[in-house]
C-alpha positions in Angstrom: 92.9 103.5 117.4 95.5 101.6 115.5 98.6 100.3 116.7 101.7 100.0 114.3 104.6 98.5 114.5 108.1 100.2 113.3 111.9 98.8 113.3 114.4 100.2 115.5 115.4 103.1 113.0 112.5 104.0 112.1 111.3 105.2 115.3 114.3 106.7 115.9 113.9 109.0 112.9 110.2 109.4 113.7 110.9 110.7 117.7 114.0 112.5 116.1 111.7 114.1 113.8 109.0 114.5 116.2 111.0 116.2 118.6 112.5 118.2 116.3 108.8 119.6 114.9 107.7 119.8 119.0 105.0 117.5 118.7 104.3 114.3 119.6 105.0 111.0 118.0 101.4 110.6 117.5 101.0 113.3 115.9 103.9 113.4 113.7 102.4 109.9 112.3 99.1 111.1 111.8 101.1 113.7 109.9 102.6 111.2 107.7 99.7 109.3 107.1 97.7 112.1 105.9 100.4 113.5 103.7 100.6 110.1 102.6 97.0 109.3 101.6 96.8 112.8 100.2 99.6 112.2 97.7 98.1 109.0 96.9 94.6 110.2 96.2 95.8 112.8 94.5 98.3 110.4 92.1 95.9 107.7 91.7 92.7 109.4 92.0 89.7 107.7 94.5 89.4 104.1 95.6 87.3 101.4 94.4 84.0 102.1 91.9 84.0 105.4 92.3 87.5 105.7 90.0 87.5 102.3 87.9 84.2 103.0 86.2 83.2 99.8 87.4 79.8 99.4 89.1 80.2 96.2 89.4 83.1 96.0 91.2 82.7 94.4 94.3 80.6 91.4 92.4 82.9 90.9 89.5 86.4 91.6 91.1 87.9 88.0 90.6 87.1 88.2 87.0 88.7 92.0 86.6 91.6 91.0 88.3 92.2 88.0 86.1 91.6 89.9 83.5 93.9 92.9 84.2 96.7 90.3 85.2 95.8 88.1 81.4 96.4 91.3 80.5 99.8 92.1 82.2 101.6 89.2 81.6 100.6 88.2 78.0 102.7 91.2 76.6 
């Protein structure tokens, strides 16, 4: 169970939307989010090790991120 927190207009467009589809607002967020995290996956491939080639990852992560943002902003 997660509890989230939208501004005034968006959940108006969401129960607008929801109605609109006949389901519920529940569902029509668990609609989003899924459309959501599959458009991500799909963009920027799987999370963590699995995708970075990293084994290390969860060991060395202060040191890739440094390195990435070195990196970044010494264009």
């Amino acid at each position: 169970m997660i509890t989230l927190n939208l501004d005034p207009e968006q959940e108006k467009v969401a129960r607008q939307l929801a109605h609109q589809m006949g389901i519920s607002l529940s569902e029509f967020i668990q609609i989003c989010v899924t459309n959501y995290l599959n458009n991500t996956v799909s963009e920027y491939g799987t999370f963590g090790r699995h995708s970075s080639g990293h084994e290390n990852l969860s060991i060395n992560r202060k040191a890739l991120l440094k390195e990435k943002l070195q990196a970044k902003y010494n264009k």
